[in-house]
C-alpha positions, 0 to 999 in steps of 0.5 A, a space after each residue: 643478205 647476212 643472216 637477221 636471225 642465229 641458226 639456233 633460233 630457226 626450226 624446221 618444222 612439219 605438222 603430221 597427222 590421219 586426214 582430218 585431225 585439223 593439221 590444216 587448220 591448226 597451221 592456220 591459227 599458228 600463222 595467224 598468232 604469229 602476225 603471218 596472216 591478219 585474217 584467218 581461213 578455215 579448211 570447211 569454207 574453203 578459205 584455208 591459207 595452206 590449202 591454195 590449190 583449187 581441189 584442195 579447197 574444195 574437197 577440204 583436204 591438203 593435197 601438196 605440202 605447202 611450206 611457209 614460214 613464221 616468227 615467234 618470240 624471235 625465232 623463225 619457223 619454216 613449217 610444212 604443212 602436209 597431207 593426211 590422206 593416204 594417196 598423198 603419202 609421197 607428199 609426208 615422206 618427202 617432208 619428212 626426210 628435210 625436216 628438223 622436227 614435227 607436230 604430230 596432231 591427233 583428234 581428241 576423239 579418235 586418238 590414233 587412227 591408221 593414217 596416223 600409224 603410216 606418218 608415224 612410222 615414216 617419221 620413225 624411218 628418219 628419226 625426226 623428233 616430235 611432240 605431241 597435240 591432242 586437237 578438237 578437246 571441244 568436240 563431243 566424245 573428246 578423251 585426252 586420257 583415251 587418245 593418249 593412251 591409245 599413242 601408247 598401246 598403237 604407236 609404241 611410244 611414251 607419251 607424256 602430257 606437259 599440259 592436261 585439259 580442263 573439262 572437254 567438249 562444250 565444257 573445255 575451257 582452258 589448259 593446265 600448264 604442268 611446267 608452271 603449274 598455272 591454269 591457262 583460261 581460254 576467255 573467247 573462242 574468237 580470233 584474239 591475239 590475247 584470249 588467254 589469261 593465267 590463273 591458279 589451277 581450280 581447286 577440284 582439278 589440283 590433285 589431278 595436276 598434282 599427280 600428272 606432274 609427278 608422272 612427268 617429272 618421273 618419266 623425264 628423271 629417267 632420261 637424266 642422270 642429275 635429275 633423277 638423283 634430284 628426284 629421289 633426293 626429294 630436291 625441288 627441280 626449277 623449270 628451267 631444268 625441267 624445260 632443258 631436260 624434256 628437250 634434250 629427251 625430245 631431241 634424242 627421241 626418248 620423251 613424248 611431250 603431250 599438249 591439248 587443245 581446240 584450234 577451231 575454237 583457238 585454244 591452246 596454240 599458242 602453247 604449241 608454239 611455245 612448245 615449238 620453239 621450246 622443246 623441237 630441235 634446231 638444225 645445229 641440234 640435229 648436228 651433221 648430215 653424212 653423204 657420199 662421194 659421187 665418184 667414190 661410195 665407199 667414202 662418206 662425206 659429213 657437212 656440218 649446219 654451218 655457213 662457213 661450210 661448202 654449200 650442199 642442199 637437197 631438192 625435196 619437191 618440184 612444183 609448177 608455179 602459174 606465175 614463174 614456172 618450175 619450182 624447186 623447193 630444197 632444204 640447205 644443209 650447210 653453207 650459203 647460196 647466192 643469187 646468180 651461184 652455179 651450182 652442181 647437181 651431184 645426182 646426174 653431174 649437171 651444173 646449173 644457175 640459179 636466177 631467184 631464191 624465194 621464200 614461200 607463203 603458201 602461195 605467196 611468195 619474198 624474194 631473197 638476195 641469198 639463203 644459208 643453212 637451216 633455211 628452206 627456199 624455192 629455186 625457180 628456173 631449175 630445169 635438169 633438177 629432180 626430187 630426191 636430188 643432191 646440190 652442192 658445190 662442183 669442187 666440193 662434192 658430196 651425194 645424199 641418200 635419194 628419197 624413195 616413195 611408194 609404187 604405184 598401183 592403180 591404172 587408168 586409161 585416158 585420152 584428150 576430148 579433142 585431138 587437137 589437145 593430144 599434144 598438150 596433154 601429154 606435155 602437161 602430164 610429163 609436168 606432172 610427173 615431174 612434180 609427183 615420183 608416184 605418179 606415172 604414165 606411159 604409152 601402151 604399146 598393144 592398146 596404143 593407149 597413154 596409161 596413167 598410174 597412181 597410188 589410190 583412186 584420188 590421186 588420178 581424180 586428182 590428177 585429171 581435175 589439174 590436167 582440166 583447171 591448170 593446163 586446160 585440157 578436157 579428157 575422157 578416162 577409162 575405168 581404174 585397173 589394178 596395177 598387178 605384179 608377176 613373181 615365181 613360186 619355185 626354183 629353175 635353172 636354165 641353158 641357152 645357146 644363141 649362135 647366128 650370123 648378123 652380117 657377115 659377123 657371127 655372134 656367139 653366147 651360151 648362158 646359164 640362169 638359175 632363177 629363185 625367189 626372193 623375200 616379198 619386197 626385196 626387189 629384183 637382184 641380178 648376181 654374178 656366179 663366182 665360177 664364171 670365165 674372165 670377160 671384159 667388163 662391157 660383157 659382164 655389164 650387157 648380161 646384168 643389164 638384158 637380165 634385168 630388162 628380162 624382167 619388165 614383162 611377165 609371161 602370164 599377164 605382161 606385168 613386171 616381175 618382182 622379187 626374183 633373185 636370178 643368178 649368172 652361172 656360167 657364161 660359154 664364150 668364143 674368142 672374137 665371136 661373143 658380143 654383148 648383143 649375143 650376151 643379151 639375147 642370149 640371158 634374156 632367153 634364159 630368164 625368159 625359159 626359167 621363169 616359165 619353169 619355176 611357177 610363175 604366178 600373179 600377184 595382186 596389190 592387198 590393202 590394209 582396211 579400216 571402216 568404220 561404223 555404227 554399232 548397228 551396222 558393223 554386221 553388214 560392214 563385215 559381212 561385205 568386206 567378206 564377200 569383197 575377199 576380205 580378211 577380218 583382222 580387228 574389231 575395235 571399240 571406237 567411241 559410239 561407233 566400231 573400227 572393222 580392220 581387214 586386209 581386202 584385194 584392191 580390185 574388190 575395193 573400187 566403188 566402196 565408199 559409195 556401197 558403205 555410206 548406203 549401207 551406213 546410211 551415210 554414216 560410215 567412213 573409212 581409210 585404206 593403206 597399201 600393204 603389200 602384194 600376194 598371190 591371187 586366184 583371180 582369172 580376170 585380171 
């Protein structure tokens, strides 16, 4: 099947934002008006398009991304429409890393919320253009102004309104557009395909529109050369110039185009489309991607966003599909695909077939002959291939850059209700795991436990309703525990000797370690001292190997140890004597002994808290998160109510929610984002 529509017509799009700004519900609307849906859900009945898992209706939040795909004015959209809440960070991060552009939608109300500053800065991490929706203009306490601004001071970035509202909450009625300088009318809040009409701008709002105009042509004039001789020249500039100059700076990332709107009330998406497809890059726009040779790292391998170039692909998701089993969802970078090619897994050197290419809806989906660049499909039936993982063509190899995701850092134990379902529920986590890099379990070895780890509270509460609705395994689970980390405060060297007949071989080693710490986050670095003896090369790699594995277990509590740089200093061999199996035990029990001398001490994973509340109650919101170890950091005005900002041990925030509606009398909210791990003076851990 040869492409209907040109790659420079197709964007890839994500919609990014803090739970429940109304990202659901605005790709709601956008599938609606571009003929995707005849009848449109909505997230707090439970009826939602995008949202197709039964959690996800239920609780009103957006779990997995889900990825569909539309039309407007003749060109094709793939959008992905991704989680807020913060246990589901992994879902954004992974949507991110294949997308050409995105939609960042804020409230109206709140501006920029902490959830909205952890999906910003990844959108940053790969450099993915964006512009901009102000949501819920309809809503009592809307400021277009406040929330734009608040993108400025928060984010960093140079947000420039290309519309501005007329009125807001009860009295917002329509849009100025500052390309046209024409007022778009909203006629109904109802389901209409042409509830919109052009008119001149009112009177009382020209000056306004007159000076936001002038703002937007000074601020794109700066990122164009010809236009800013324009500007200061006093020539008039046409829109098609203006439309081509802000998407040229949208595609550099240098210019924040700034629309407005209600999607609840459906006004003003139908210009966000416009937007889209006006200003958001293609994948020709976003030009070559660069990998590696597998065999050779060092060489860096480009493929252009072509389908005359070999086929490479990036799997980016893995998701169980009642109907046909494991899903993969890859995004192709260049070339084409058919149905029945080989093709090769360049992560772990496997090849395998492909039975169907489907394009999603959702939950529905269109099967398709073949799929070439630009485009983003589900490949059923994939077995070996994993997220984060390179496709391409054997004889034509190349390697991306695997995605990473964040750690986990919650614990619980769980077991089936009925033996008979042991096997099963273990079967049944392994396919979760599969689909989910942040979720893990694995089997304790004192306690005889499985254990389950995951990134928040929800996310396991997640994790055990599936194991009931889809696998239909009932099971009973523990109390949440914190994932703890163990490092070292201090430096050690030290010397082990391991000498002992195994058989009627004698086996020899004499190791030399010498432990620092590393920067906090840096991970565990094993390094070779430059005046060790010459040794074969299988030596040398058991020595790497046993000192990292030295590390999976701490002396004070059994948890990993992070962020340690151990150093190889010297090796003692015997000619015929020294193995690798001596290597190993014999460095094992070097890092072991070092560790014990270089203070060791548990780390405890801090979250970055916001709670918010009345003005009445912000005393006792504080007052508690001081007595939950918290560190107050930032009192801010949001609205009516005040954002308390604090950094509070995990351990001390289980049950919150429940202590802060009580305290609030229902009233109060908050969000809580991993930072980062340090020391704790706990006892009981």
């Amino acid at each position: 099947m040869s492409r209907t529509i040109e790659l420079d017509k197709y964007r890839n799009i994500g919609i990014i934002a803090h739970i429940d700004a109304g990202k659901t519900t605005t790709t709601e609307r956008i599938l609606f008006y571009s003929g995707s849906l005849h009848k449109m859900g909505e997230v707090h009945e439970g009826t939602a398009f995008m949202d197709y898992m039964d959690q996800e209706r239920e609780r009103g939040i957006t779990i997995t991304s889900a990825a569909t795909t539309c039309y407007w004015h003749g060109h094709q959209i793939n959008i992905i429409d991704t989680p807020g809440h913060v246990d589901f960070t992994a879902e954004v991060q992974r949507s991110l890393r294949v997308l050409d552009g995105a939609v960042a939608v804020f409230c109206a109300v709140a501006g920029v919320e902490p959830q909205s500053e952890t999906v910003w800065r990844q959108a940053d991490q790969f450099g993915v253009p964006r512009i901009v929706y102000i949501n819920k203009m309809d809503r009592i306490g809307a400021d277009f102004e406040k929330a734009v601004e608040s993108i400025r001071e928060i984010l960093g970035a140079n947000p420039v309104p290309i519309f501005i509202p007329v009125g807001s909450a009860d009295e917002f009625s329509g849009i100025i557009d500052l390309i046209t300088m024409k007022y778009i009318h909203f006629t109904s809040d109802v389901q209409d395909l042409n509830n919109f009409e052009e008119r001149e701008i009112p009177e009382a709002m020209k000056n306004q529109a007159d000076d936001a105009r002038a703002l937007l042509i000074e601020s794109i004039a700066e990122t164009n050369d010809a236009l800013l001789e324009k500007y200061f020249g006093g020539e008039n500039i046409s829109e098609d110039e203006l439309i081509a100059s802000i998407r040229a700076a949208v595609i550099s990332s240098t210019f924040l185009p700034v629309c407005c709107g209600s999607s609840f009330k459906n006004k003003g998406v139908q210009q966000v489309l416009d937007s889209v497809i006006r200003y958001l890059p293609s994948p020709i726009d976003r030009g070559i991607v660069k990998g590696f040779d597998p065999e050779h790292p060092e060489k860096v391998i480009e493929r252009k966003p072509s389908s005359t170039e070999p086929f490479s692909a990036l799997a980016f998701k893995v998701l169980t599909d009642v109907y046909v089993g494991r899903l993969t969802f890859i995004r192709v970078y260049s070339g084409s695909l058919k149905v029945g090619d080989m093709i090769y897994n360049a992560s772990i050197g496997k090849r395998e077939r492909v039975q169907k290419i489907l394009r999603m809806q959702a939950n529905k989906r269109d099967e398709l002959t073949s799929c070439e660049a630009g485009e983003i499909v589900a490949l059923p039936g994939l077995k070996l291939t994993k997220t984060g993982d390179t496709l391409c063509h054997q004889d034509k190899q190349v390697l991306f850059e695997k995605i990473s995701f964040l750690e986990p850092v919650i614990n619980q134990s769980i077991e089936a209700k009925s033996t008979a379902d042991q096997a099963k529920m273990l079967e049944a986590l392994a396919r979760l795991a599969d689909e989910d890099p942040t979720f893990q379990f694995n089997n304790d070895q004192e306690s005889g436990q499985i254990i389950i780890s995951g990134v928040g509270e929800l996310h396991l509460d997640i994790v055990v309703d599936r194991l009931k609705r889809e696998f239909g395994v009932a099971t009973r689970v523990g109390k949440p525990q914190v994932a703890y980390r163990e490092t070292i405060l201090g430096s050690s060297t030290s010397e082990v000797e391991f000498d002992k007949q195994i058989g009627t071989k004698n086996q020899y080693a004499k190791v030399s370690v010498a432990l620092r710490p590393s920067d906090s986050g840096t991970g565990n670095i094993v390094l070779l001292g430059e005046n060790l003896p010459k040794m074969p090369a299988v030596l040398l790699e058991a020595l790497q190997s046993s000192a990292k594995e030295s590390l999976s277990v701490g002396p004070i509590a059994g948890y990993p140890i992070v962020d340690i740089t151990v150093e190889i200093i010297d090796v003692g061999i015997r000619e015929g004597e020294t193995t690798d199996i001596a290597c190993k035990v014999a460095v094992a029990n070097a890092v072991r002994e070092a560790i014990g001398m270089a203070q060791p001490t548990l780390l405890e994973p801090v979250f970055a808290v916001e709670a918010i509340a009345p003005m009445e109650y912000v005393g006792e919101v504080i007052a508690d998160l001081n007595s939950r170890r918290g560190k107050i950091e930032e009192i801010t005005q949001k609205g009516s109510s005040q954002g308390v900002r604090a950094a509070v041990p995990l351990s001390e925030m289980f049950g919150y929610v429940t202590k802060l509606r009580s305290m609030t009398q229902g009233r109060g909210s908050y969000t809580m984002i991993f930072s980062h791990y340090e020391p704790t003076t706990l006892k009981q851990y």
